[in-house]
Structure formats: C-alpha cells, structure tokens
LUMKEMAR-528036 format. One record per atom (N, C-alpha, C): residue in three letters; atom name; x, y, z. Coordinates in steps of 0.1 Angstrom, whole numbers, plus 2048, in hexadecimal, padded with zeros to 3 digits. Each point is the difference from the previous one (the first is absolute). Example, Ala and Ser with C-alpha at 12.3 -4.5 7.8 and 13.67 -1.06 7.14 Angstrom:
BEGIN
ROZA   residuo   atomo   east   north    up
ROZA       ALA       N    884     7C7   84E
ROZA       ALA      CA    7F7     80C   800
ROZA       ALA       C    809     80C   800
ROZA       SER       N    7FC     80B   7F9
ROZA       SER      CA    809     80B   800
ROZA       SER       C    7F8     80B   808
//
This chain:
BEGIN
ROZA   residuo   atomo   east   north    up
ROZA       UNK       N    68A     1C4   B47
ROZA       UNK      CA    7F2     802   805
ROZA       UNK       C    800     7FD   80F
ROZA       UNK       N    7F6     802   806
ROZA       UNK      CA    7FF     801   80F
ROZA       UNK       C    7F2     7FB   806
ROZA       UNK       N    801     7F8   802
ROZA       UNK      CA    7F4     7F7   804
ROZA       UNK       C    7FD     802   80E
ROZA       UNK       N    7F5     7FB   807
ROZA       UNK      CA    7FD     803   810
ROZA       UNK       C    80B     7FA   809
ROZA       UNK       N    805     7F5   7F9
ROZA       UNK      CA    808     7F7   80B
ROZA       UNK       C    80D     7FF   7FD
ROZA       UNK       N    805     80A   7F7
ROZA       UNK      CA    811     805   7FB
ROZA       UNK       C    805     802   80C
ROZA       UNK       N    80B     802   7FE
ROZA       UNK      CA    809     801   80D
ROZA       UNK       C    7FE     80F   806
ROZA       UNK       N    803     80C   7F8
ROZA       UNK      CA    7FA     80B   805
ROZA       UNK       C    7F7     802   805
ROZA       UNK       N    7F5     7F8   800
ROZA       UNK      CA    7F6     801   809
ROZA       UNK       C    7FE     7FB   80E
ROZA       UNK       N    805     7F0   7FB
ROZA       UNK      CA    800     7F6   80A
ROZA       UNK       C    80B     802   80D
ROZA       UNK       N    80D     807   7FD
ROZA       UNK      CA    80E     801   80C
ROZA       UNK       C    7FB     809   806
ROZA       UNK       N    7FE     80C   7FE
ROZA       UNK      CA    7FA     80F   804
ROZA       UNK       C    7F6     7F8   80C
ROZA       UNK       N    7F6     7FB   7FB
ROZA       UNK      CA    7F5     7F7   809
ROZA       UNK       C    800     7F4   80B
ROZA       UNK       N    80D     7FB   7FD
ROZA       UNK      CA    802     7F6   809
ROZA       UNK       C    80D     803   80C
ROZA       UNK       N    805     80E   7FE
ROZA       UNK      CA    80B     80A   805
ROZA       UNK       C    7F8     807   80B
ROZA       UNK       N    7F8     807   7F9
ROZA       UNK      CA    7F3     804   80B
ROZA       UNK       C    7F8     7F8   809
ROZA       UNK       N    804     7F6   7FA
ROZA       UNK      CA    7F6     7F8   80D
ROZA       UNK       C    805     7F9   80A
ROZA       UNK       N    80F     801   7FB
ROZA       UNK      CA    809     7FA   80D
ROZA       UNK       C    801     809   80B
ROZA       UNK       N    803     80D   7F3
ROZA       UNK      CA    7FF     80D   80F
ROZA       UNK       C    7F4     800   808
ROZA       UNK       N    7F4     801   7FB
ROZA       UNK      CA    7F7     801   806
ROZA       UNK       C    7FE     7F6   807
ROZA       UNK       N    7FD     7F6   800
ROZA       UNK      CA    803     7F2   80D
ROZA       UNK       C    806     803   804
ROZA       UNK       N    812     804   805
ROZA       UNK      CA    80D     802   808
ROZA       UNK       C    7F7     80A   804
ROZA       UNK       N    7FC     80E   7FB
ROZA       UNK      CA    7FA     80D   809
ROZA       UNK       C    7F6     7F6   80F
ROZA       UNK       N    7F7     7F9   7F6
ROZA       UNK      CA    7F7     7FC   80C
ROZA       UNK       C    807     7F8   80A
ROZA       UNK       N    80C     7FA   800
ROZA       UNK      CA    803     7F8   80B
ROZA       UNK       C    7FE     7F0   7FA
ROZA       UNK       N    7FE     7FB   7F3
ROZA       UNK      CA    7FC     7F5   803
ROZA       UNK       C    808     7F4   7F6
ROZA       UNK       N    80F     80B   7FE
ROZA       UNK      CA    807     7F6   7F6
ROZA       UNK       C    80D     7FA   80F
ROZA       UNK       N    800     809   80C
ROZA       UNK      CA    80D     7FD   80A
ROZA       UNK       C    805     80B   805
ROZA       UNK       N    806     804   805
ROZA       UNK      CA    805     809   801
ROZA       UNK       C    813     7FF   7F9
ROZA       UNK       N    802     7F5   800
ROZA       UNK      CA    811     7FE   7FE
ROZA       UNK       C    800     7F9   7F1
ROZA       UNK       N    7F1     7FF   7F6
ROZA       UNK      CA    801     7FD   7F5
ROZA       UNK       C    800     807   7F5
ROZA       UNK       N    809     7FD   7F9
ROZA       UNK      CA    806     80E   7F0
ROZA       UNK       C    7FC     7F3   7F2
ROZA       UNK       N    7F8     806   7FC
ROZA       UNK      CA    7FC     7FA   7F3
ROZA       UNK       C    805     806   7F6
ROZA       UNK       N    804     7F6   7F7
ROZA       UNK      CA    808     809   7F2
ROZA       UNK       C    7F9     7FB   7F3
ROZA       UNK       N    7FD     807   7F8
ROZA       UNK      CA    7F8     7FA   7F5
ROZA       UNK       C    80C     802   7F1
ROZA       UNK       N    7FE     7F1   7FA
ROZA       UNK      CA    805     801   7F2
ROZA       UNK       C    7FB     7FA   7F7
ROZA       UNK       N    800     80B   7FB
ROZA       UNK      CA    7F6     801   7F2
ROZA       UNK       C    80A     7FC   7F0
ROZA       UNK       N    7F3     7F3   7FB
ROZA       UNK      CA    807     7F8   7F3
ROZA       UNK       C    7F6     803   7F4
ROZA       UNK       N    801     804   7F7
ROZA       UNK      CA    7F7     7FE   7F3
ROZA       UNK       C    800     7F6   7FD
ROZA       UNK       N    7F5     7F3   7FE
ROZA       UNK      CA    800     7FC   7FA
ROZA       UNK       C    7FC     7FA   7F0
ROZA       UNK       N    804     80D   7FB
ROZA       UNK      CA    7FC     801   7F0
ROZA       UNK       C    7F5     7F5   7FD
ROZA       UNK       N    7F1     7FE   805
ROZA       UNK      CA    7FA     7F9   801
ROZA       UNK       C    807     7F1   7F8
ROZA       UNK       N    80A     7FD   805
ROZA       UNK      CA    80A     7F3   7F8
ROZA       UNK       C    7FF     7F9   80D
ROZA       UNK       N    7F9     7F1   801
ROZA       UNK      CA    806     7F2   807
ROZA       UNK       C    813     803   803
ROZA       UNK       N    806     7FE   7F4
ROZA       UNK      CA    80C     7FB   7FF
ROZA       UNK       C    807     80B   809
ROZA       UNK       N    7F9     80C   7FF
ROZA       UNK      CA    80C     80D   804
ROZA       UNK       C    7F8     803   80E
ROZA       UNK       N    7F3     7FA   802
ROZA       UNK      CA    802     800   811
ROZA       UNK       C    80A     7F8   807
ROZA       UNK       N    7FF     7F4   7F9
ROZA       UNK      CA    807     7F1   80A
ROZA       UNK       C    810     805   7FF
ROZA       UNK       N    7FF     80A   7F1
ROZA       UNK      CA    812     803   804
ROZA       UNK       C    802     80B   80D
ROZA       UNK       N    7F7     80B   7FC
ROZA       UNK      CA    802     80A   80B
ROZA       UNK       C    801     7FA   80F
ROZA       UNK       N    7F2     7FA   804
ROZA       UNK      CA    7FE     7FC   80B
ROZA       UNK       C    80B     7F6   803
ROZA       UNK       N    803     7F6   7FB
ROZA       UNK      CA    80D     7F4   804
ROZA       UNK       C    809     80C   804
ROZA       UNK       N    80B     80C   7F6
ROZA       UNK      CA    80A     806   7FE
ROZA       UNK       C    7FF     806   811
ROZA       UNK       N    7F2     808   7FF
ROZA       UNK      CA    7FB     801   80E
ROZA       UNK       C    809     7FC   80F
ROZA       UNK       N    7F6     7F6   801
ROZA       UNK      CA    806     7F6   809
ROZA       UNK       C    80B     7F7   800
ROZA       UNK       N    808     7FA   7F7
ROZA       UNK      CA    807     7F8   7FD
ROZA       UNK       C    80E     80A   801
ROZA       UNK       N    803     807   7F6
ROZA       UNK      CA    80A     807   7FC
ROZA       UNK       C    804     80C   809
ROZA       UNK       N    7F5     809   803
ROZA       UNK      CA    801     80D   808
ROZA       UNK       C    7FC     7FC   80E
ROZA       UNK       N    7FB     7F4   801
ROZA       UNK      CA    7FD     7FD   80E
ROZA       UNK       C    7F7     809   808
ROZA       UNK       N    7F7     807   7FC
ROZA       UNK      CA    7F4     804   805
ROZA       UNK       C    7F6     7F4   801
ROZA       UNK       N    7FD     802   809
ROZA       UNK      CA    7F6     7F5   804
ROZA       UNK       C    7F5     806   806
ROZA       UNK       N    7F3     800   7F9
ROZA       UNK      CA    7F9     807   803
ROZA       UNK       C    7F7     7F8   807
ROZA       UNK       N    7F6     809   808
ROZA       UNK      CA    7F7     7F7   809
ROZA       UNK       C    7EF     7FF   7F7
ROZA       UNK       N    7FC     808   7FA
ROZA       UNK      CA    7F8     7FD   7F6
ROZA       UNK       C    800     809   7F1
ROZA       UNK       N    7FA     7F7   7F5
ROZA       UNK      CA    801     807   7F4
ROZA       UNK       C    7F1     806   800
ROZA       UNK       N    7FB     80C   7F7
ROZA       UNK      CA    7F9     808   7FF
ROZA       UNK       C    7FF     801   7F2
ROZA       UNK       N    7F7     7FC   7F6
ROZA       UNK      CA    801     801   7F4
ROZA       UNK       C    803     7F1   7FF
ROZA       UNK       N    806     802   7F2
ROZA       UNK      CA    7FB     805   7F2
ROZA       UNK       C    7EC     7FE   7FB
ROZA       UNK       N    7FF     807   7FA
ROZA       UNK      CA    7EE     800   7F9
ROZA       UNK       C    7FF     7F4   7F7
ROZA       UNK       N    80A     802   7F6
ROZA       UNK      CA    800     7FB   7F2
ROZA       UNK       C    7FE     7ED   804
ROZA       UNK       N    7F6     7F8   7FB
ROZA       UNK      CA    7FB     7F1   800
ROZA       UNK       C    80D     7FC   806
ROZA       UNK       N    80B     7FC   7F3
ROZA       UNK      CA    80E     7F4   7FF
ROZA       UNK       C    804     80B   804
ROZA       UNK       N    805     80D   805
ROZA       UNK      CA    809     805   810
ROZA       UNK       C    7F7     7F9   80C
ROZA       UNK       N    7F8     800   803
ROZA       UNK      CA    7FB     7FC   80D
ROZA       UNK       C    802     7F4   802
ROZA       UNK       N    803     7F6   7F7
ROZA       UNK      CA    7FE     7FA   800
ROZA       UNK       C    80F     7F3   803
ROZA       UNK       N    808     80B   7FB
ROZA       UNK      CA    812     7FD   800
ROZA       UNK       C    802     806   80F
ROZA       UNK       N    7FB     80C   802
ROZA       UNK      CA    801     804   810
ROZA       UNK       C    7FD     7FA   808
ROZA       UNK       N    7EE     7F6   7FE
ROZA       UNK      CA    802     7F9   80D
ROZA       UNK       C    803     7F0   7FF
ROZA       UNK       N    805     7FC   7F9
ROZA       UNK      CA    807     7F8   7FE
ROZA       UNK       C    80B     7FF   809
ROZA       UNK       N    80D     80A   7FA
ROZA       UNK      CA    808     808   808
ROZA       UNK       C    7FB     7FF   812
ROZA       UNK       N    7F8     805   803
ROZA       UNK      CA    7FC     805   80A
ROZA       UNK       C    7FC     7F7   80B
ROZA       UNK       N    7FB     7F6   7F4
ROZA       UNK      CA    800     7F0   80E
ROZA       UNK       C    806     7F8   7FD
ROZA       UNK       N    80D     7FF   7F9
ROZA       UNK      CA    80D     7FE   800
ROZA       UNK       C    807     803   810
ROZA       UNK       N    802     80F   7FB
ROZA       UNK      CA    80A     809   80C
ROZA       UNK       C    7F2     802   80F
ROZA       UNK       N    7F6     7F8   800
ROZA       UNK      CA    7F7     803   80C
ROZA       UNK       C    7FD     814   800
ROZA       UNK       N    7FC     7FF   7FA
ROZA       UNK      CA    7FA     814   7FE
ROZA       UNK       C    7F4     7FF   7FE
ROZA       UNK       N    7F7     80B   803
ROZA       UNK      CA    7F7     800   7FD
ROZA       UNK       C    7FC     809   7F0
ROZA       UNK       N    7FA     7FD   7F7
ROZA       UNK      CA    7FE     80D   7F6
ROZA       UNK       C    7F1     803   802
ROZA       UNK       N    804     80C   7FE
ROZA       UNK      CA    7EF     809   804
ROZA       UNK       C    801     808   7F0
ROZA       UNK       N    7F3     801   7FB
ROZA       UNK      CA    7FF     807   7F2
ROZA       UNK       C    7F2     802   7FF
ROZA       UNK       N    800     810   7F8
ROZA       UNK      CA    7F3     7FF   7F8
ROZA       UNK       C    7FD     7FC   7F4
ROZA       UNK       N    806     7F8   7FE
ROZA       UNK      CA    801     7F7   7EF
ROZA       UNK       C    7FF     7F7   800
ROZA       UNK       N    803     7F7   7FA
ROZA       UNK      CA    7FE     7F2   7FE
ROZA       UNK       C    7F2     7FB   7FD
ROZA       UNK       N    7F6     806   7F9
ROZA       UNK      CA    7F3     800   802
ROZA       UNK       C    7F8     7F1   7FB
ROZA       UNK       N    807     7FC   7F8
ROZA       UNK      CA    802     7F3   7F5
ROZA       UNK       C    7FB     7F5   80C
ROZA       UNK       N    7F3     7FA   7FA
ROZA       UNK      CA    7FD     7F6   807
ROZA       UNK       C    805     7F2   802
ROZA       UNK       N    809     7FD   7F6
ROZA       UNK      CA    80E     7F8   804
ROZA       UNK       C    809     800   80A
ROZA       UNK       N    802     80A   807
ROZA       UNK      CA    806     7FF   80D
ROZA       UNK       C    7F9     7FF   80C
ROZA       UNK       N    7F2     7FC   800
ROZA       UNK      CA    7FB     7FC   80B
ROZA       UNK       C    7FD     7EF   801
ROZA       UNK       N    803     7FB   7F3
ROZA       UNK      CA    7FC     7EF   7FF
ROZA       UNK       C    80C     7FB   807
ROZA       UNK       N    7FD     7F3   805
ROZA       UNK      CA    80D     7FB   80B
ROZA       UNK       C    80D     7FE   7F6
ROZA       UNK       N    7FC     7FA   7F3
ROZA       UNK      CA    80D     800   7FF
ROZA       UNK       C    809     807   7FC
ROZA       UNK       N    802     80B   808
ROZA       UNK      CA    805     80F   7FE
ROZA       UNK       C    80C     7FE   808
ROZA       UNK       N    809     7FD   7FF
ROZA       UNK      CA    80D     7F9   80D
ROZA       UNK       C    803     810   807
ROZA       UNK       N    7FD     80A   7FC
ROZA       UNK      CA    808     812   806
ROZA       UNK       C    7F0     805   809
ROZA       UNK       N    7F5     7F7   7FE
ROZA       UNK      CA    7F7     806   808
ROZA       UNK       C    7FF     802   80D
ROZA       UNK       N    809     7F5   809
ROZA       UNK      CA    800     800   80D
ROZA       UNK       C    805     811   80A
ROZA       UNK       N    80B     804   7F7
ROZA       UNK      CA    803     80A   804
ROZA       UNK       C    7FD     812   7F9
ROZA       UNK       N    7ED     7FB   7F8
ROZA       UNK      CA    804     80B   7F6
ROZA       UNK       C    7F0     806   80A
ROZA       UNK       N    801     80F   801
ROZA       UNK      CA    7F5     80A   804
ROZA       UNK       C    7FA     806   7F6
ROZA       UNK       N    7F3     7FB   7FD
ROZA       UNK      CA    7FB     80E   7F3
ROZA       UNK       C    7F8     806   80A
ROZA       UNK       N    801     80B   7FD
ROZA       UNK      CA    7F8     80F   804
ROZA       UNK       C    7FB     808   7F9
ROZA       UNK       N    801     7FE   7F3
ROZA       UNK      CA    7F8     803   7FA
ROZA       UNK       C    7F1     7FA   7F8
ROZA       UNK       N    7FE     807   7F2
ROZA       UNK      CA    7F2     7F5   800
ROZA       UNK       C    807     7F5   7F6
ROZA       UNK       N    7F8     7F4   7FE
ROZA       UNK      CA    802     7F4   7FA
ROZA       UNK       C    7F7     800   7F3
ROZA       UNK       N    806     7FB   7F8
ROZA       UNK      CA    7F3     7FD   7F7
ROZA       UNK       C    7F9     7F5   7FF
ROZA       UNK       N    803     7F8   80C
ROZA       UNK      CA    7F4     7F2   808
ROZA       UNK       C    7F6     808   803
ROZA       UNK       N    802     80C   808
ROZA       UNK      CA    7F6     807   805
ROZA       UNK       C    7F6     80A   7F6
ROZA       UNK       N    808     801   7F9
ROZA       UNK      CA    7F9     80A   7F5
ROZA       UNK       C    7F6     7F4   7F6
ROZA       UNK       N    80A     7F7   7FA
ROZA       UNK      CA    7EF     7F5   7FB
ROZA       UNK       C    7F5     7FD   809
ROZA       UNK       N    807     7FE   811
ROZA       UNK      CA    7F3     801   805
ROZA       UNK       C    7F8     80B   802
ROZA       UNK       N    804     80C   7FD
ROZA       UNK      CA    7F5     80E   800
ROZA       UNK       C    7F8     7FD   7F2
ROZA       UNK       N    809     7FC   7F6
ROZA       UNK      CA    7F8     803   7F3
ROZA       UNK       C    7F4     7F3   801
ROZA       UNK       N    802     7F2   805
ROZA       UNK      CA    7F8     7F9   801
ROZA       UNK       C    7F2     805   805
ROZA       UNK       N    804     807   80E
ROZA       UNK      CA    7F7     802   807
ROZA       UNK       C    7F2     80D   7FE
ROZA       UNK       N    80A     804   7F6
ROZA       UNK      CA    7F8     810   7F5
ROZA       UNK       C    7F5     7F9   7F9
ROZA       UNK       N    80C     7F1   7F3
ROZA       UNK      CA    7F4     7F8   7F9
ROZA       UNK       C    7F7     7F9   803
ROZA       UNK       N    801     7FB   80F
ROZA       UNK      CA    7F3     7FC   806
ROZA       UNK       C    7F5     806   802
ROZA       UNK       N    803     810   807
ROZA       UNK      CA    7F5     804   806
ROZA       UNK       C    7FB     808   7F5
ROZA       UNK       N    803     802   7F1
ROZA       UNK      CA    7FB     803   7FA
ROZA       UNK       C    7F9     7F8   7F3
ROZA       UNK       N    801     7F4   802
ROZA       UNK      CA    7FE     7F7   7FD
ROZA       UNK       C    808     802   7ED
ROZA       UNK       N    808     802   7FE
ROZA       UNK      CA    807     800   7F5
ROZA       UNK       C    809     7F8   7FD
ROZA       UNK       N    7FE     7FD   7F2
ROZA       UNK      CA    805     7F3   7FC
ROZA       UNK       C    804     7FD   7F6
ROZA       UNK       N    805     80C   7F6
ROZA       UNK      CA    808     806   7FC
ROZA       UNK       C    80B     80A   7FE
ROZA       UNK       N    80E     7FC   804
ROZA       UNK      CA    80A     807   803
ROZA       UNK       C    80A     805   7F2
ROZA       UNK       N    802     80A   801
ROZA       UNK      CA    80E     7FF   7F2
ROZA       UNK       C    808     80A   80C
ROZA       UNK       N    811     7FB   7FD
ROZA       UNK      CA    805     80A   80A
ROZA       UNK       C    80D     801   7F4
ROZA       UNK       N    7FF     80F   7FF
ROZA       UNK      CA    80A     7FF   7F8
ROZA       UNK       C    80B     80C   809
ROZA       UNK       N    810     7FB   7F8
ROZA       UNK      CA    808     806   806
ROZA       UNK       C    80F     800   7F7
ROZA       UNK       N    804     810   802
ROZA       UNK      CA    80E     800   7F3
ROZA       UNK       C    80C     7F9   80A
ROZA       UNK       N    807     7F7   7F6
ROZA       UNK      CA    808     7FF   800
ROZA       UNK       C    80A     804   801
ROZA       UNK       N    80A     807   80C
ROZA       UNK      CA    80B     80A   7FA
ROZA       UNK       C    80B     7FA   7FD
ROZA       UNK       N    807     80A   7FD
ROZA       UNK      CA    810     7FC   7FD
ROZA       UNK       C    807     800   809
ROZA       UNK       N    7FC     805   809
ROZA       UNK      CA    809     800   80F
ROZA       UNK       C    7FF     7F0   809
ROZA       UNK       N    80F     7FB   801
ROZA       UNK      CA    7FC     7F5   804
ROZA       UNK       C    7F8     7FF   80B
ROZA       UNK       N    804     808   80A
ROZA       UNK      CA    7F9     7FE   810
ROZA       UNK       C    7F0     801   7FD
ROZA       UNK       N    7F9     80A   7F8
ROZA       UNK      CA    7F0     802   7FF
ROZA       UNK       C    7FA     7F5   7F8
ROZA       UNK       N    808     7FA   7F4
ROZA       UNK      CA    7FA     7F4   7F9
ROZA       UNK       C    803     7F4   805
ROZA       UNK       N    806     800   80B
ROZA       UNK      CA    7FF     7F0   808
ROZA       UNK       C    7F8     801   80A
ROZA       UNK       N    7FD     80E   808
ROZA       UNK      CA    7F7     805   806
ROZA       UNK       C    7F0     7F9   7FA
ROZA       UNK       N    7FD     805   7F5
ROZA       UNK      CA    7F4     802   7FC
ROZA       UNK       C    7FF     7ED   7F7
ROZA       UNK       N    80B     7FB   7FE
ROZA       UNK      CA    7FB     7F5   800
ROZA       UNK       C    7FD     7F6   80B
ROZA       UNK       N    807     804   80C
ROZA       UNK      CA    7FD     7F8   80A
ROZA       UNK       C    7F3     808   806
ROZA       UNK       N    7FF     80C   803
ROZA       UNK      CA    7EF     800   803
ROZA       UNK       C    7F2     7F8   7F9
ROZA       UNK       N    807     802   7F1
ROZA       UNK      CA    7F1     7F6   7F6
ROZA       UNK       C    802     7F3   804
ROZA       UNK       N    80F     7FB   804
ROZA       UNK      CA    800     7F2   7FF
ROZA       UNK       C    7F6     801   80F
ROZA       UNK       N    801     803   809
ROZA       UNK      CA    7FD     7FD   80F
ROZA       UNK       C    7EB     800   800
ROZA       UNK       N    7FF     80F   7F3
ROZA       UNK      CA    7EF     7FB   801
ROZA       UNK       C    7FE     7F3   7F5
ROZA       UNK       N    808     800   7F6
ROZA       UNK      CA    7FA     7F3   7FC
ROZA       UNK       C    7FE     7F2   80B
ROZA       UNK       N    80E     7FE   803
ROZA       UNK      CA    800     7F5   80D
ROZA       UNK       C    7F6     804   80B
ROZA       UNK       N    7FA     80A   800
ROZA       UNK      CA    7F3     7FD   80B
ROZA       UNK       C    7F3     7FD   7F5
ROZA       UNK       N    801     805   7F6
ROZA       UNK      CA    7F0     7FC   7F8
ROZA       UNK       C    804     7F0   800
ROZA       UNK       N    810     7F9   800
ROZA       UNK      CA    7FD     7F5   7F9
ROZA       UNK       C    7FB     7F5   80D
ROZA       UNK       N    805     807   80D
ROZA       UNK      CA    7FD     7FA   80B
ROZA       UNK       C    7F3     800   804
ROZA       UNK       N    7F9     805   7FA
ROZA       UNK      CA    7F2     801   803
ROZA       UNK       C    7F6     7FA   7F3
ROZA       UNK       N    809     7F8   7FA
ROZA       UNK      CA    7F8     7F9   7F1
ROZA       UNK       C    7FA     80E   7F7
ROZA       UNK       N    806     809   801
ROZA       UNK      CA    7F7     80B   7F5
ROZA       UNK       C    80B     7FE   7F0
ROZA       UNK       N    7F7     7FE   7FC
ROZA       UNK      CA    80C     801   7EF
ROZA       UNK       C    805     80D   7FB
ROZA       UNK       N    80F     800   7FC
ROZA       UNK      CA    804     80B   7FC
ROZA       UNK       C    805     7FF   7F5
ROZA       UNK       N    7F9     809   7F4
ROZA       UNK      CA    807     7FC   7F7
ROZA       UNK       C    807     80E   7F9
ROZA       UNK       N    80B     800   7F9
ROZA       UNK      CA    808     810   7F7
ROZA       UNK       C    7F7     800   7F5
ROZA       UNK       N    7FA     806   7FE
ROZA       UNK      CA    7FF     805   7F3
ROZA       UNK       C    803     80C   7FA
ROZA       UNK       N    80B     803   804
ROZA       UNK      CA    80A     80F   7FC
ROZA       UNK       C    80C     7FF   804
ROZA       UNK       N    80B     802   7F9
ROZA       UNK      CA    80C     7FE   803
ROZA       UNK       C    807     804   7F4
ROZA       UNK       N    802     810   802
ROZA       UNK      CA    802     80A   7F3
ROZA       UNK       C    80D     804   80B
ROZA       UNK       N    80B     808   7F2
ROZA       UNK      CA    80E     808   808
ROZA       UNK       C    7F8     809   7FA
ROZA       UNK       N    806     80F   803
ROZA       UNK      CA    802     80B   7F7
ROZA       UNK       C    809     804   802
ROZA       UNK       N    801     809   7F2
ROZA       UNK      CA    80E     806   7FE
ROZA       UNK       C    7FF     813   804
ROZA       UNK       N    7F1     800   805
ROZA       UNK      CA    7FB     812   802
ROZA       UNK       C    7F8     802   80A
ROZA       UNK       N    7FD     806   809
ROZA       UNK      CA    7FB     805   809
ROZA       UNK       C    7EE     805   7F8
ROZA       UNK       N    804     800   7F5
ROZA       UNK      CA    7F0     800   7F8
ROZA       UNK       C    7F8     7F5   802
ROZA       UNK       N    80D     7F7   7FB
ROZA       UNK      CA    7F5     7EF   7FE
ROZA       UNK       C    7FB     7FD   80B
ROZA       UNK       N    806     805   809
ROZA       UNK      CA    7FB     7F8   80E
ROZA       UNK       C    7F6     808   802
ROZA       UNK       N    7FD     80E   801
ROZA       UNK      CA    7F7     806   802
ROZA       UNK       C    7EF     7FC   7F2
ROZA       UNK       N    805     7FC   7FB
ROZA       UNK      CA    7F5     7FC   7F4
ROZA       UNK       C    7FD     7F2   805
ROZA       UNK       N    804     7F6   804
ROZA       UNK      CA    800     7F6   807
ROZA       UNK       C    7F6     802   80F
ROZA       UNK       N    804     80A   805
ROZA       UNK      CA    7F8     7FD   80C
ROZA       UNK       C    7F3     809   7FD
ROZA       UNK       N    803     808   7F7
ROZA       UNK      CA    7EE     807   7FA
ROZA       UNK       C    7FB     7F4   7F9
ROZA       UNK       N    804     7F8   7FB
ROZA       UNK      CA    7F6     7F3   7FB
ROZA       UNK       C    7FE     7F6   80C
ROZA       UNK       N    807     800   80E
ROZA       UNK      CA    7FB     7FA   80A
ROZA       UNK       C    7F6     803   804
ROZA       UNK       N    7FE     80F   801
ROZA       UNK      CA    7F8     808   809
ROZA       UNK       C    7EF     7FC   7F8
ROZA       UNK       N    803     800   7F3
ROZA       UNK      CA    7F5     801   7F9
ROZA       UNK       C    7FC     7F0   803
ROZA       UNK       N    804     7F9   7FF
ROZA       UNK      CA    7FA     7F3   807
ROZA       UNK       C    7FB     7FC   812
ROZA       UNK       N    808     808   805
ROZA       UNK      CA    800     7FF   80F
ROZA       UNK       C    7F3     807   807
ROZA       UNK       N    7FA     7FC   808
ROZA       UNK      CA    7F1     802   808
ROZA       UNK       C    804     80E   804
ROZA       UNK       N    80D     804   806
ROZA       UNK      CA    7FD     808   803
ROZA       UNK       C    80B     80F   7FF
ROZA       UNK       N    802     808   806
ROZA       UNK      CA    80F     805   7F7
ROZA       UNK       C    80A     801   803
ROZA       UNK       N    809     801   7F9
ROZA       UNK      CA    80D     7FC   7FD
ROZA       UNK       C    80D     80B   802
ROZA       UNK       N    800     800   808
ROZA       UNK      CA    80C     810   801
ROZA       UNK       C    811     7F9   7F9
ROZA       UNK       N    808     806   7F8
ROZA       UNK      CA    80F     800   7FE
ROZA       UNK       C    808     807   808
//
C-alpha cells in the first residue's frame, strides 16, 4: 500500500528540492548532496537497526534525518538524532507525547507537519463557539499498525485536552467488528441520536 509519506513519494520530493535550491544558488556552489533512503517498516526496532547500521557500520554520516511519519519511528530517530547531534525534520510524529518535556529525542526533532495538540485545539475551539456539549467521536480501528496507533494517539490527545480543561469524558461504546456492516449500522444509530448529521 502507498501512503502520502512512503518513500515513493517522499525521495522523488526531497531529490527535487535539492536540485531546485542548488539551481537557485543557495545550497554552494562546491556542495553535492546525496540522499539515502531507509524503510522503516513503521518498526522502532528496524529503524534503530537501519539507522545505527547507517552510521556505525557503512559509515555514512549524515547531516540530517528526514522522516520517518510513524509515532515509535520518530521517535527512535530522534532519539538517534540527539544522540549523533542531527537534526530530524518530519511530517509525522503528530502524537501529543512528543511535545511534553520528558520526551529526551525532542531537542533535536522538527514537526512540519500537523499535530494532534493542534487538532484538539481546533475541535475545542468548534465546541465552544457552538456552544456544544455533547461530543461522540467515533473511529475504526484498523488492522494496520501505523493507522491504529495513529488514531489512538489522536483520541488520546483530544481526551487529554477535555481532561485539561475539567470537561468529563466518559466511553460509552467500545464495540470491535468483525464487518464493515456493523460499523456502518453503528454509526446510523449515532447519527440518529446526534443534533446534527453524521456523514461515514
């Protein structure tokens, strides 16, 4: 499968922009940048191998890392990364746990992308000015590890803002399915309780 921030996407894009900066004059004139590209099979363990094997063994030493998306990759990278003094720049890591201090890889990590600190604070700021004060947020669980750690660290990030603000959160749903039916029958019985409507 091929996601926005796969390597096909991402090397092609980060290839072009070195050229394009060297066209403009503003990488040197006597500087050659070489890019190498690592899958991190969204795995902790198989970045810290790749990236170590990296540096350590092949003796590339890179001047910054670029990626990985995935929460625990970004998270083993910038670890790594203010370890070896690098900087990591990423549009991942969106998990509101890597912004609290005691995050020991934060010194050297760049998100550029969006956060989901930022995203509870848009949804806060919707339930205010609408004055709404009942929320249900529901969301499938996949089987894909990278999307269901995804989608639990976004719910985790708006609960921790309702809880920061004394609002009570409570589950009262917490169903698997085994069909793409149930879920759809599930959120037609949301819709029918919900003020207003409800798109799948």
């Amino acid at each position: 499968m091929s996601y926005p921030w796969s390597l096909d996407k991402i090397q092609p894009t980060v290839e072009w922009a070195i050229d394009d900066l060297g066209d403009a004059g503003l990488l040197g004139k006597d500087n050659v940048f070489r890019v190498h590209t690592l899958d991190s099979e969204c795995s902790q363990y198989r970045t810290n191998v790749k990236l170590t094997k990296l540096y350590y063994e092949q003796l590339l030493r890179p001047i910054v890392i670029i990626g990985p998306t995935y929460v625990f990759t970004v998270v083993e990278a910038s670890r790594l990364g203010t370890h070896w003094g690098l900087p990591v720049i990423t549009a991942g890591g969106s998990a509101s746990t890597l912004r609290q201090s005691g995050f020991e890889g934060a010194p050297m990590l760049t998100r550029v992308g969006h956060t989901d600190n930022k995203l509870a604070d848009a949804l806060e700021s919707l339930l205010l000015n609408y004055s709404w004060t009942r929320v249900a947020i529901a969301y499938n669980d996949s089987q894909n590890t990278c999307y269901r750690d995804t989608c639990y660290f976004r719910i985790k990030a708006i609960k921790d803002k309702f809880n920061v603000n004394g609002t009570a959160v409570n589950i009262t749903m917490d169903k698997q399915y085994s069909s793409p039916d149930d879920l759809d029958n599930t959120l037609k019985e949301i819709a029918e309780v919900a003020r207003g409507k409800l798109s799948s």
